[in-house]
Each structure stands twice: as structure tokens, then as C-alpha cells.
PyMOL Python script that loads the backbone (N, CA, C, O; Angstrom):
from pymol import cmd

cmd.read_pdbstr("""\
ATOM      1  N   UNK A   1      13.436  -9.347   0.180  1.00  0.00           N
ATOM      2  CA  UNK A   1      12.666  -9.544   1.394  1.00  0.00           C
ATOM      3  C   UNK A   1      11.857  -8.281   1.696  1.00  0.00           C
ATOM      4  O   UNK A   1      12.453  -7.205   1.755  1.00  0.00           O
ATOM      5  N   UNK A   2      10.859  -8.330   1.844  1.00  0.00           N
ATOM      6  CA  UNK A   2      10.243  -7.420   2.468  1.00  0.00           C
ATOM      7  C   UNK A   2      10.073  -7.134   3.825  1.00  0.00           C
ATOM      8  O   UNK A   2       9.861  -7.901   4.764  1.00  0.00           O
ATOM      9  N   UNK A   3      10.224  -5.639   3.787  1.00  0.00           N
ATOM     10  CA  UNK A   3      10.036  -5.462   5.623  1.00  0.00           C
ATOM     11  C   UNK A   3      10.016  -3.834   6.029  1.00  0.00           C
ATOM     12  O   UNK A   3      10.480  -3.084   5.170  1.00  0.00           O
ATOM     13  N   UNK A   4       9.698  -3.445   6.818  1.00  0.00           N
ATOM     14  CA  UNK A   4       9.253  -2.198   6.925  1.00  0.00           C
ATOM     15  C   UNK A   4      10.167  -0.800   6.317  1.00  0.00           C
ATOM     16  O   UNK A   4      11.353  -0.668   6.621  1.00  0.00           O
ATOM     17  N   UNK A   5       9.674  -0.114   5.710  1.00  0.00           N
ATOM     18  CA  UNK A   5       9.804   0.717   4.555  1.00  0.00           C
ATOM     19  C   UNK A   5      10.252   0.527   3.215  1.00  0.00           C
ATOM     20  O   UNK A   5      10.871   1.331   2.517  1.00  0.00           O
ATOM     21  N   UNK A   6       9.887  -0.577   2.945  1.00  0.00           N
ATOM     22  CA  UNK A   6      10.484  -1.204   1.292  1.00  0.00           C
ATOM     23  C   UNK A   6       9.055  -0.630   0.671  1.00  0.00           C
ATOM     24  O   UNK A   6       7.971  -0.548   1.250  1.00  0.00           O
ATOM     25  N   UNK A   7       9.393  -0.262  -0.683  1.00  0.00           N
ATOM     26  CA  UNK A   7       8.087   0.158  -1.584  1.00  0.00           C
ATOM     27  C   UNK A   7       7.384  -0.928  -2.354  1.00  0.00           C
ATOM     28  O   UNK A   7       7.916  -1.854  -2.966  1.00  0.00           O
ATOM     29  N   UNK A   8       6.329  -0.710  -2.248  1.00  0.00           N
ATOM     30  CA  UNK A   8       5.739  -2.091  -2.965  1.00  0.00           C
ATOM     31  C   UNK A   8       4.660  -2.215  -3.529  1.00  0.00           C
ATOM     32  O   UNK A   8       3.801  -1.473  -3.052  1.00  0.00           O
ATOM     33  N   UNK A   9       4.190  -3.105  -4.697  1.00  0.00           N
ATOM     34  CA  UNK A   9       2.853  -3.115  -5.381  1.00  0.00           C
ATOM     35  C   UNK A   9       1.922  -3.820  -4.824  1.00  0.00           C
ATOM     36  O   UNK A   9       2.092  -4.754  -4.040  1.00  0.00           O
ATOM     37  N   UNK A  10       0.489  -3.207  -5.383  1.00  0.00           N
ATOM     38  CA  UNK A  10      -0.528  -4.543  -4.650  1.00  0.00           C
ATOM     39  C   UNK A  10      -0.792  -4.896  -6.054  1.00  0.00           C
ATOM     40  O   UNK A  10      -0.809  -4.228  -7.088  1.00  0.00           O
ATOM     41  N   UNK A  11      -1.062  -6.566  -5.701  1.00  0.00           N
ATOM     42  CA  UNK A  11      -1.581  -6.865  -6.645  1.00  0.00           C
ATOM     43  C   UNK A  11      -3.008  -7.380  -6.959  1.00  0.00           C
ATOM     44  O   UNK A  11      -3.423  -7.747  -8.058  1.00  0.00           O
ATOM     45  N   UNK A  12      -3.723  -7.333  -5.706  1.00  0.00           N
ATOM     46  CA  UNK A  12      -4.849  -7.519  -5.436  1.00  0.00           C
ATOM     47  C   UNK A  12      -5.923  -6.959  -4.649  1.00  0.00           C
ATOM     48  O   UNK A  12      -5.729  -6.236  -3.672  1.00  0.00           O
ATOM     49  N   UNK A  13      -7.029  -7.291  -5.073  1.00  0.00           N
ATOM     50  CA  UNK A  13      -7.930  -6.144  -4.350  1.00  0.00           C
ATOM     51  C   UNK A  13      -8.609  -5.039  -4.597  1.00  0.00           C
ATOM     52  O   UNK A  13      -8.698  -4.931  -5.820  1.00  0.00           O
ATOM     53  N   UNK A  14      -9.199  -4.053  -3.990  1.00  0.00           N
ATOM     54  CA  UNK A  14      -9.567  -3.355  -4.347  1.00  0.00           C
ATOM     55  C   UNK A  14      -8.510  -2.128  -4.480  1.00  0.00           C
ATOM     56  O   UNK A  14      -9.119  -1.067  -4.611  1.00  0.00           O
ATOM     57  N   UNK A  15      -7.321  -1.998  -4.483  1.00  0.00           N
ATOM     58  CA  UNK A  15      -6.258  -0.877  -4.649  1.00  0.00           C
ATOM     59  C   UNK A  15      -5.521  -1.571  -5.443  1.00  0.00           C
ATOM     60  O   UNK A  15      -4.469  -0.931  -5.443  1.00  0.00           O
ATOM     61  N   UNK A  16      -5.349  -2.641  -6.261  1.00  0.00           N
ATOM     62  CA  UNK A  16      -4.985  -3.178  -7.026  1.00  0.00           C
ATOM     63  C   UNK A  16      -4.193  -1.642  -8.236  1.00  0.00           C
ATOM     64  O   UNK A  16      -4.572  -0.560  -8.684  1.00  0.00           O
ATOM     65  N   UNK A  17      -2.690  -2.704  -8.286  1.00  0.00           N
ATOM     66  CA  UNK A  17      -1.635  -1.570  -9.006  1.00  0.00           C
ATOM     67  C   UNK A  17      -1.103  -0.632  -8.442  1.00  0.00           C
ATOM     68  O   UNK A  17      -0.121  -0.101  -8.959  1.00  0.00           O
ATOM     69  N   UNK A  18      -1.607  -0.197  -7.260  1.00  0.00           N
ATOM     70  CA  UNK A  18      -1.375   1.153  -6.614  1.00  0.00           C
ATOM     71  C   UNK A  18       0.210   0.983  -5.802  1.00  0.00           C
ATOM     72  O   UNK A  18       0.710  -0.136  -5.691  1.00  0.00           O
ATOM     73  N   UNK A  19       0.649   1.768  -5.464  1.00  0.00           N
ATOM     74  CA  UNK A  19       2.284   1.402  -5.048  1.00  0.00           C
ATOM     75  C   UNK A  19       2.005   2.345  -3.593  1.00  0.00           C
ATOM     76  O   UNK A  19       1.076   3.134  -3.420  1.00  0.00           O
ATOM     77  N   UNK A  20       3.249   1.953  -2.497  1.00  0.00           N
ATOM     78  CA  UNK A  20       3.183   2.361  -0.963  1.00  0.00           C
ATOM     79  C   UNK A  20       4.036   2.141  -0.502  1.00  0.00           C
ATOM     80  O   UNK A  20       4.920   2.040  -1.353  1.00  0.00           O
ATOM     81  N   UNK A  21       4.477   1.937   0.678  1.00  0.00           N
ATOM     82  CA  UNK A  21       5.335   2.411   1.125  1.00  0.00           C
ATOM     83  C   UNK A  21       4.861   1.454   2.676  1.00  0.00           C
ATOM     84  O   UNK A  21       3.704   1.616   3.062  1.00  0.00           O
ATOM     85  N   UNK A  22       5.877   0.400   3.576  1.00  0.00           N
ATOM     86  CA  UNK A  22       4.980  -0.449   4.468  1.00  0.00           C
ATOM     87  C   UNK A  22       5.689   0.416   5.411  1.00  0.00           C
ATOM     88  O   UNK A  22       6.760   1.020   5.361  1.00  0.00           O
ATOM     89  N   UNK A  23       4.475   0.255   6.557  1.00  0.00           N
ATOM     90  CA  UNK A  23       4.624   1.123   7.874  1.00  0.00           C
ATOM     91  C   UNK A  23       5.006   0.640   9.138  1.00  0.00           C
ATOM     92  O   UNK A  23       5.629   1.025  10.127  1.00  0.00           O
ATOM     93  N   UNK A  24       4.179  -0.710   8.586  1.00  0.00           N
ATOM     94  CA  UNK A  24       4.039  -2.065   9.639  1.00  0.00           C
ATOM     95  C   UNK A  24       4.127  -3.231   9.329  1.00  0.00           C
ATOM     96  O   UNK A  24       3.592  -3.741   8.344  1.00  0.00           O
ATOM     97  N   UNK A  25       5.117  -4.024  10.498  1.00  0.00           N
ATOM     98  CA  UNK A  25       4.735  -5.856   9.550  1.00  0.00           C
ATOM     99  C   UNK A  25       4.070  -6.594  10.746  1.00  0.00           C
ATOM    100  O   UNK A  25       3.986  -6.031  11.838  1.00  0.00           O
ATOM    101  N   UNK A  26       3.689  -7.607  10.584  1.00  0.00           N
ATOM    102  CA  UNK A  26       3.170  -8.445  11.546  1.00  0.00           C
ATOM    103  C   UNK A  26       3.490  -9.688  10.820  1.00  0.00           C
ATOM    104  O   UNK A  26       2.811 -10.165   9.911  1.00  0.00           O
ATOM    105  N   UNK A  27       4.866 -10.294  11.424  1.00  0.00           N
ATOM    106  CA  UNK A  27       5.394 -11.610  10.827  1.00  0.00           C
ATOM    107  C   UNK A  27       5.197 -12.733  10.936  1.00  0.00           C
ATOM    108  O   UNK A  27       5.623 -13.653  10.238  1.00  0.00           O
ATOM    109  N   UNK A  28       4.154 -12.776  12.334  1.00  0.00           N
ATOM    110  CA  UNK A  28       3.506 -14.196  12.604  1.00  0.00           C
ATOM    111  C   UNK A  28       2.514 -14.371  12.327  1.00  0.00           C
ATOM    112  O   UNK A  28       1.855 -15.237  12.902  1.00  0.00           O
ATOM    113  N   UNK A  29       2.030 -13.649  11.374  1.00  0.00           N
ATOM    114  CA  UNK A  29       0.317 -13.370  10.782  1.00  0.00           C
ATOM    115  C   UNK A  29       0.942 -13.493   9.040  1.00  0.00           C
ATOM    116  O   UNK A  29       0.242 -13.806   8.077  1.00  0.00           O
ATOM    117  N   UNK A  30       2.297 -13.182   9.001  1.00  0.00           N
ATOM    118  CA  UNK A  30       2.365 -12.549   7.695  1.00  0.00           C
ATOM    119  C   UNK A  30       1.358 -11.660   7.179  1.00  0.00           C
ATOM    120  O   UNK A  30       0.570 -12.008   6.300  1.00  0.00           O
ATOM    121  N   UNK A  31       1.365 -10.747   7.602  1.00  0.00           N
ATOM    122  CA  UNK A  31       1.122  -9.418   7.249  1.00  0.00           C
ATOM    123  C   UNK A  31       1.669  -8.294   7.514  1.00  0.00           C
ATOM    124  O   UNK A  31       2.627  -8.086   8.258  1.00  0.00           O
ATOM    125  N   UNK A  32       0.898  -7.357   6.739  1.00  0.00           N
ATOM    126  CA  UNK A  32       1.689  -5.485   6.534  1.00  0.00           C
ATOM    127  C   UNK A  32       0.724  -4.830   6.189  1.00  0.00           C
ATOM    128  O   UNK A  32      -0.282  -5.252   5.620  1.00  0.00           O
ATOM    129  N   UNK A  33       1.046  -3.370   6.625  1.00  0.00           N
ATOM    130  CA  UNK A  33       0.181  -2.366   6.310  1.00  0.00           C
ATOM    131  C   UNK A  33       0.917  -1.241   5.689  1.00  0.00           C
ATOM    132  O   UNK A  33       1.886  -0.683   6.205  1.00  0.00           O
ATOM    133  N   UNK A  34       0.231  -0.860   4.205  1.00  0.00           N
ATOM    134  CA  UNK A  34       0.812  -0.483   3.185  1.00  0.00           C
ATOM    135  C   UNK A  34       0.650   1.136   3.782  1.00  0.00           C
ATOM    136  O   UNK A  34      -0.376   1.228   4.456  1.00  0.00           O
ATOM    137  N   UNK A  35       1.553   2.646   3.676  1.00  0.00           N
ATOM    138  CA  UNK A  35       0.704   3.742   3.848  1.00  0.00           C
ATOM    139  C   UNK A  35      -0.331   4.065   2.867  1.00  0.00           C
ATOM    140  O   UNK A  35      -0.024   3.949   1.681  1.00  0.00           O
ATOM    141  N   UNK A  36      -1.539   4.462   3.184  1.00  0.00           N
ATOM    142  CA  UNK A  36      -2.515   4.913   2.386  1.00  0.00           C
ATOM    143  C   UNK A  36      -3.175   3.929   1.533  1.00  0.00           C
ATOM    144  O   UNK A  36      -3.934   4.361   0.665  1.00  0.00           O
ATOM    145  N   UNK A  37      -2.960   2.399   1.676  1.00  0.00           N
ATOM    146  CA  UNK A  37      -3.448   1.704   1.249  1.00  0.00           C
ATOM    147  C   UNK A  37      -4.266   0.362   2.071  1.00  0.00           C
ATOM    148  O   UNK A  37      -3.785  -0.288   2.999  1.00  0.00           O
ATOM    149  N   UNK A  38      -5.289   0.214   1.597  1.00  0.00           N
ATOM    150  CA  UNK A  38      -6.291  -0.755   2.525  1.00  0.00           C
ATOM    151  C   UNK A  38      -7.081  -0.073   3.458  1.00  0.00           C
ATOM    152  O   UNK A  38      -7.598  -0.689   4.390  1.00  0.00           O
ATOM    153  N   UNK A  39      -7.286   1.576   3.253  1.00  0.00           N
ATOM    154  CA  UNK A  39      -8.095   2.442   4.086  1.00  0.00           C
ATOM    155  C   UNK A  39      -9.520   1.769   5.007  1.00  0.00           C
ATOM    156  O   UNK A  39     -10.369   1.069   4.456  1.00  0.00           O
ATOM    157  N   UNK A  40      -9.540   1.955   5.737  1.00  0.00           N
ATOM    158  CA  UNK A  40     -11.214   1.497   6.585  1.00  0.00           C
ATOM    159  C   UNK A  40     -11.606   2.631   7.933  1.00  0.00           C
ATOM    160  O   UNK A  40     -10.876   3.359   8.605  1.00  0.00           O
ATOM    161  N   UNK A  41     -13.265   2.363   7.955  1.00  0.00           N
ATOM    162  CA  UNK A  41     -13.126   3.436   8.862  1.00  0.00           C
ATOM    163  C   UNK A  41     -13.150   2.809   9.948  1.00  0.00           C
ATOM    164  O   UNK A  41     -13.256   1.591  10.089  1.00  0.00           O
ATOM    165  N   UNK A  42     -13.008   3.980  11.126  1.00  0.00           N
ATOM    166  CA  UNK A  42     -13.216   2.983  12.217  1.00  0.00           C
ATOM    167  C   UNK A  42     -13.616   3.943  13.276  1.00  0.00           C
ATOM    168  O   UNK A  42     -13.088   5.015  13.572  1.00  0.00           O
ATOM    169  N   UNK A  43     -14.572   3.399  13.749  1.00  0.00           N
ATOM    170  CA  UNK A  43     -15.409   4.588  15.243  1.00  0.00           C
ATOM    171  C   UNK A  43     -14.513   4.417  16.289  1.00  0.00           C
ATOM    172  O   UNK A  43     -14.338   3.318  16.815  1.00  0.00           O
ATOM    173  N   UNK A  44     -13.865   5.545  16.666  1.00  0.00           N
ATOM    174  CA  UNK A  44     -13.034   5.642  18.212  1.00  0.00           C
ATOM    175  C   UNK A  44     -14.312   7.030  18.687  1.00  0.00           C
ATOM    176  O   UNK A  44     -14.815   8.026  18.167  1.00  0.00           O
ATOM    177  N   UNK A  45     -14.377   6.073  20.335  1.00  0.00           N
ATOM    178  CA  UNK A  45     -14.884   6.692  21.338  1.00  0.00           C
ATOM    179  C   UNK A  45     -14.774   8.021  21.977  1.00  0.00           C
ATOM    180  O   UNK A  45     -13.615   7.882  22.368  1.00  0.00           O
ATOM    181  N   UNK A  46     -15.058   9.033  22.320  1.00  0.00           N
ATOM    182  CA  UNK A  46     -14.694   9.995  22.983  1.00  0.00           C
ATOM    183  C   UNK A  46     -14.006   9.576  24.298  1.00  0.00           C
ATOM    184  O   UNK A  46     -14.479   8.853  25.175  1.00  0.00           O
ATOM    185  N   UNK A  47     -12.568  10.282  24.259  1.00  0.00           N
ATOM    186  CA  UNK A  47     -11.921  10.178  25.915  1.00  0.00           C
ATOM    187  C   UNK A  47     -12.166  11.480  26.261  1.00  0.00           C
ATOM    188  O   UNK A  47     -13.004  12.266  25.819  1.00  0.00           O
ATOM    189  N   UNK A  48     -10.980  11.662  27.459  1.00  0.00           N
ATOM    190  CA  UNK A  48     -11.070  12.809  28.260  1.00  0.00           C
ATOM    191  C   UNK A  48      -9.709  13.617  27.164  1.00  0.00           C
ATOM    192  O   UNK A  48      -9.494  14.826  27.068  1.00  0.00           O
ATOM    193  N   UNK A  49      -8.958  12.467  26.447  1.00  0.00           N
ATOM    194  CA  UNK A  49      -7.718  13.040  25.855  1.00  0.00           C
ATOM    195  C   UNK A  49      -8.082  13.220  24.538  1.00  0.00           C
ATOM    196  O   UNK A  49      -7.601  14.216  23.997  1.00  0.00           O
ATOM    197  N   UNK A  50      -8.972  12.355  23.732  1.00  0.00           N
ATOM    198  CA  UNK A  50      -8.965  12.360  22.356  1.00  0.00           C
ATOM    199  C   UNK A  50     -10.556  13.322  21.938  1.00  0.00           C
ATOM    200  O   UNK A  50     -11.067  13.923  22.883  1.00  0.00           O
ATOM    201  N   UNK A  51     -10.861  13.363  21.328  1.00  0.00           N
ATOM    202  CA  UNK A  51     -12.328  13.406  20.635  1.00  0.00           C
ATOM    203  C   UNK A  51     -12.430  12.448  19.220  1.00  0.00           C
ATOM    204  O   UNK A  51     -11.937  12.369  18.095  1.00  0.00           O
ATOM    205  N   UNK A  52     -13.435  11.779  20.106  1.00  0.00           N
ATOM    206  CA  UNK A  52     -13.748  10.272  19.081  1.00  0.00           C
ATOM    207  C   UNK A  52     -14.505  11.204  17.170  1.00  0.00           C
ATOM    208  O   UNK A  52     -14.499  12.331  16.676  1.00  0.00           O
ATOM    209  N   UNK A  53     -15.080   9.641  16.739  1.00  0.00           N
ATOM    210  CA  UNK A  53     -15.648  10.312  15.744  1.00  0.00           C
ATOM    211  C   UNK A  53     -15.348   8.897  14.737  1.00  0.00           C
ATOM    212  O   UNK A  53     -15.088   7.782  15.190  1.00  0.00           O
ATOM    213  N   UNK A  54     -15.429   9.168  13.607  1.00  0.00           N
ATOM    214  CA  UNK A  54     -15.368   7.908  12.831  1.00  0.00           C
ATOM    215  C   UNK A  54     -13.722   8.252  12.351  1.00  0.00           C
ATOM    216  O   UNK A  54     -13.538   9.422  12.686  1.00  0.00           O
ATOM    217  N   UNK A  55     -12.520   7.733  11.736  1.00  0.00           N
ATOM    218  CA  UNK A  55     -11.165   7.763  11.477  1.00  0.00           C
ATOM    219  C   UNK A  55     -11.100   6.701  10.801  1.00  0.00           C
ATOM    220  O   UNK A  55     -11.512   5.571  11.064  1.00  0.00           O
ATOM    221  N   UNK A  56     -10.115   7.442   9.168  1.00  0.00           N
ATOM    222  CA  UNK A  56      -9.659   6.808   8.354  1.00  0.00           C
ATOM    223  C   UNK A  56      -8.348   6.202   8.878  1.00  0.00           C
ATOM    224  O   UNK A  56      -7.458   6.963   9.258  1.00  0.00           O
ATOM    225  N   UNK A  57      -8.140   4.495   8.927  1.00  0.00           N
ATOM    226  CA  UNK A  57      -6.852   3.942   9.109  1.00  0.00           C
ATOM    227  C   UNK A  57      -6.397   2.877   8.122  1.00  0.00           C
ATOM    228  O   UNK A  57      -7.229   2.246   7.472  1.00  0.00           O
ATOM    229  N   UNK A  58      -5.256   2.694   8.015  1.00  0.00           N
ATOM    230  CA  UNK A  58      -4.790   1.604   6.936  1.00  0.00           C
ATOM    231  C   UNK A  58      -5.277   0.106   7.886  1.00  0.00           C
ATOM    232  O   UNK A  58      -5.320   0.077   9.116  1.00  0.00           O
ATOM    233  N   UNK A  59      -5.543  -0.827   7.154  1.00  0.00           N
ATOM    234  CA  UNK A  59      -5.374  -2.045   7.692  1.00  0.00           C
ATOM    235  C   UNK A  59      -4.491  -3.161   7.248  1.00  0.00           C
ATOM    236  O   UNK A  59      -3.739  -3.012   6.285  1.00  0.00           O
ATOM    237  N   UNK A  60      -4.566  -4.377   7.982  1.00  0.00           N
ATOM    238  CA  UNK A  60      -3.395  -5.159   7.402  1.00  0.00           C
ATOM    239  C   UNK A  60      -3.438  -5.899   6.137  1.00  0.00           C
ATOM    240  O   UNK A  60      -4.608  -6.210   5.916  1.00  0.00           O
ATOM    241  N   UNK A  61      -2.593  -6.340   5.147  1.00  0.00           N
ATOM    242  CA  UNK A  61      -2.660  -7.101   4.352  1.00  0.00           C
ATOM    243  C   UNK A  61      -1.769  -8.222   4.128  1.00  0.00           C
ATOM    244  O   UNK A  61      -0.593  -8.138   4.483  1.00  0.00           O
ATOM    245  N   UNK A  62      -2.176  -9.147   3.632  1.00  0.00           N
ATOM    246  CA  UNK A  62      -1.324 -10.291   3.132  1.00  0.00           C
ATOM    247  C   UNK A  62      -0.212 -10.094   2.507  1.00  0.00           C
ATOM    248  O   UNK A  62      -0.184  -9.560   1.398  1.00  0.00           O
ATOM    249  N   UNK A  63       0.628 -10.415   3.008  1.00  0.00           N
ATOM    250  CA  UNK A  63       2.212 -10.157   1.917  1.00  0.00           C
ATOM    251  C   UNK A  63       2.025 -11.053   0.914  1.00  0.00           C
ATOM    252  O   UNK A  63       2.949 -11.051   0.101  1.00  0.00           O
ATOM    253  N   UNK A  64       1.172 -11.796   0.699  1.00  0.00           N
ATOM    254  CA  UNK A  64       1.523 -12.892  -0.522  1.00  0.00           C
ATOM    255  C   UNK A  64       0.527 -12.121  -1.855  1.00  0.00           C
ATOM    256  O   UNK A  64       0.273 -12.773  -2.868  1.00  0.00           O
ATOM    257  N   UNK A  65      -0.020 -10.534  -1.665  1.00  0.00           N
ATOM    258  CA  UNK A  65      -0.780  -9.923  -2.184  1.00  0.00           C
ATOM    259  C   UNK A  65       0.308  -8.406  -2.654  1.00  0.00           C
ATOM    260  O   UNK A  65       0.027  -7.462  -3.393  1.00  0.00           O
ATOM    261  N   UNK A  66       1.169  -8.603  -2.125  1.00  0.00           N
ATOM    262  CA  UNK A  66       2.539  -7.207  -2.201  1.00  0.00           C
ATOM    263  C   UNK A  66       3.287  -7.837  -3.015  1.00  0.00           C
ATOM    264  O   UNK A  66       3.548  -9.001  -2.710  1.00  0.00           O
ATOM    265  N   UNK A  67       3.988  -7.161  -4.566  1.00  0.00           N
ATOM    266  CA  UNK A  67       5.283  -7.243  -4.880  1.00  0.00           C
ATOM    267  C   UNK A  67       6.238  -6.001  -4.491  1.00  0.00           C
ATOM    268  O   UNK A  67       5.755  -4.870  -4.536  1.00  0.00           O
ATOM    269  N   UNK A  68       7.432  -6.165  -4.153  1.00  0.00           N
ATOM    270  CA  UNK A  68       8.596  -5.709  -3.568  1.00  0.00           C
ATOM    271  C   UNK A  68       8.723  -5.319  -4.890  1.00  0.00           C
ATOM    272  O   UNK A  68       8.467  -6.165  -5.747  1.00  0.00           O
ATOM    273  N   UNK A  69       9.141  -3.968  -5.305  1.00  0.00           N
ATOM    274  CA  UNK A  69       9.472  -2.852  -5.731  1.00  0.00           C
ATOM    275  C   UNK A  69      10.856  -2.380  -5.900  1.00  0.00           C
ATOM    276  O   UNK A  69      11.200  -1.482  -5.132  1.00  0.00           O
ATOM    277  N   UNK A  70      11.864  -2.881  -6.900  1.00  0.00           N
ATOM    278  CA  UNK A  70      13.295  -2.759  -7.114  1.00  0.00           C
ATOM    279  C   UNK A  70      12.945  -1.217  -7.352  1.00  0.00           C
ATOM    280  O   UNK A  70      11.948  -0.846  -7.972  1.00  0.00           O
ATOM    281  N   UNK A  71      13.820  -0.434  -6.822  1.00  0.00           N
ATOM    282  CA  UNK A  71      13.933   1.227  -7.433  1.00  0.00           C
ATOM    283  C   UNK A  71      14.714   1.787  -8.416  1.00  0.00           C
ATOM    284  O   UNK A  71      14.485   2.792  -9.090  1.00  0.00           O
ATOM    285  N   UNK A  72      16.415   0.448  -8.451  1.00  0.00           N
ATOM    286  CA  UNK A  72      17.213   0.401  -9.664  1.00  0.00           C
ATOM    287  C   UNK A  72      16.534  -0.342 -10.556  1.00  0.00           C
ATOM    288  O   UNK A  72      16.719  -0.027 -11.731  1.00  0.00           O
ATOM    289  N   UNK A  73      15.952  -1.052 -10.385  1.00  0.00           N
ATOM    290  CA  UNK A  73      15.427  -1.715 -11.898  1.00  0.00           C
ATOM    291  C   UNK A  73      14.307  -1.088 -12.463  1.00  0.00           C
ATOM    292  O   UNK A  73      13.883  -1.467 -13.555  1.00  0.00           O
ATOM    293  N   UNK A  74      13.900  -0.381 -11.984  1.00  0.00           N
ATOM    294  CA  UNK A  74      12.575   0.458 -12.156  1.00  0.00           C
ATOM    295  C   UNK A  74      13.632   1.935 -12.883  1.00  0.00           C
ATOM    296  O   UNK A  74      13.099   2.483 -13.848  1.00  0.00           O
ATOM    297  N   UNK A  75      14.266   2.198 -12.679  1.00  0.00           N
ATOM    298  CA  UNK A  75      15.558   3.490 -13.329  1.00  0.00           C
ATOM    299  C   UNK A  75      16.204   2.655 -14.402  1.00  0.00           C
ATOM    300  O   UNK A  75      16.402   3.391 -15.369  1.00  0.00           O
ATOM    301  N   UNK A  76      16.458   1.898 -14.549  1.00  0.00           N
ATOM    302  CA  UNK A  76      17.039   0.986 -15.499  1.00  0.00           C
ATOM    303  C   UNK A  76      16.061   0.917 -16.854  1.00  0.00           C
ATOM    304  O   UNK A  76      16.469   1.187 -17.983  1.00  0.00           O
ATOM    305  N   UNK A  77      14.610   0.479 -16.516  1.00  0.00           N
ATOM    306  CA  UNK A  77      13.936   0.437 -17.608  1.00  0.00           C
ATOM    307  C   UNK A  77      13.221   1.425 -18.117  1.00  0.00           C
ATOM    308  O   UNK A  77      12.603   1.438 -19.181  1.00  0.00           O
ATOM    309  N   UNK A  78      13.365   2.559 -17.020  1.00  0.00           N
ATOM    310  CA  UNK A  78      13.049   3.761 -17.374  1.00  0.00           C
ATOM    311  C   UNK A  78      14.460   4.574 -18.975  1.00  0.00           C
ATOM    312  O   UNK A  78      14.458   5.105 -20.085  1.00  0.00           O
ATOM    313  N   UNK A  79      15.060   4.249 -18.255  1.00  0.00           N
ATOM    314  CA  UNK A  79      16.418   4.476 -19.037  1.00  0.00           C
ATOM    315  C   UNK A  79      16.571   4.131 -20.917  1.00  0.00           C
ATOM    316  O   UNK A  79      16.866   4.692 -21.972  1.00  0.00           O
ATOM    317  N   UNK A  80      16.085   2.668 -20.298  1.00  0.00           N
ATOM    318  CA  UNK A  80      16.156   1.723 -22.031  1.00  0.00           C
ATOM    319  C   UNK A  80      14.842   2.431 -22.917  1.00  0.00           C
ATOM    320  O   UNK A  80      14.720   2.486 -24.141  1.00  0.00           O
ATOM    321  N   UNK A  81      13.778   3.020 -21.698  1.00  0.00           N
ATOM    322  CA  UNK A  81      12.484   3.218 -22.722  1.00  0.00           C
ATOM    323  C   UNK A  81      12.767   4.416 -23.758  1.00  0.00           C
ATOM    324  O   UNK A  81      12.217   4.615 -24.841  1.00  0.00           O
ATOM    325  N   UNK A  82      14.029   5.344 -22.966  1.00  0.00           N
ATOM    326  CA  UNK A  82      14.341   6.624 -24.260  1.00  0.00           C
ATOM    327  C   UNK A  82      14.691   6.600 -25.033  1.00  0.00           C
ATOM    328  O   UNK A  82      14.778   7.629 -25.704  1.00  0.00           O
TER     329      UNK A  82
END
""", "prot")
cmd.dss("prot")
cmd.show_as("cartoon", "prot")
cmd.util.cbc("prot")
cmd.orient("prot")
């Protein structure tokens, strides 16, 4: 099952292969946001608290686009390859 901090592959897209780490789920959307993956920019405004400007953020993705990432089976076949 996937769900927030499980490691995982994309398999689609433009980050396609790349592996992450989820930060966020959104389960009635089925979606997640991978860290460092699905980057976009996005213009935030100047407040009195922040200083705006353009900002790199992850956005959401389809879980039916993530494989879940065993870490023993991934040590396992690391193992057999020596």
C-alpha cells in the first residue's frame, strides 16, 4: 500500500524512472506528491510576511503512475547480482 513516506518509482511522464520519497497523499483524488518530483513553478504574491517571486513546488500525481519500492527486495537482488 502506498502512503506517506513509502519510496517509490514513476513510471510515467516526464521524470519517468526517477525514485522519491511521498510527502503527501490526497486519497479522494487518488493522488501524491513525490519529493522533488513533478516540479512546477508557481508565482506567489508579495505579503507583508513573505516576499513573493516565482517558487519551485512539487505537484500532485496519480498513484496509478507510482510503483511502491520494496527496500528488502531491492538488497536481495542486489545481493544475488555478486
Amino acid at each position: 500500500m502506498i502512503k506517506k513516506g513509502s519510496k517509490v518509482k514513476i513510471l510515467t511522464g516526464k521524470d519517468r524512472n526517477k525514485e522519491g520519497e511521498i510527502i503527501e497523499m490526497d486519497r479522494s483524488n487518488e493522488r501524491a506528491k513525490v519529493k522533488g518530483i513533478n516540479l512546477v513553478k508557481k508565482h506567489v504574491k508579495t505579503t507583508k510576511e513573505k516576499k513573493g517571486g516565482i517558487v519551485s513546488k512539487e505537484n500532485f500525481l496519480h498513484i496509478s503512475n507510482l510503483s511502491l519500492i520494496d527496500e528488502k527486495i531491492k538488497k536481495q537482488k542486489e545481493k544475488a547480482a555478486k
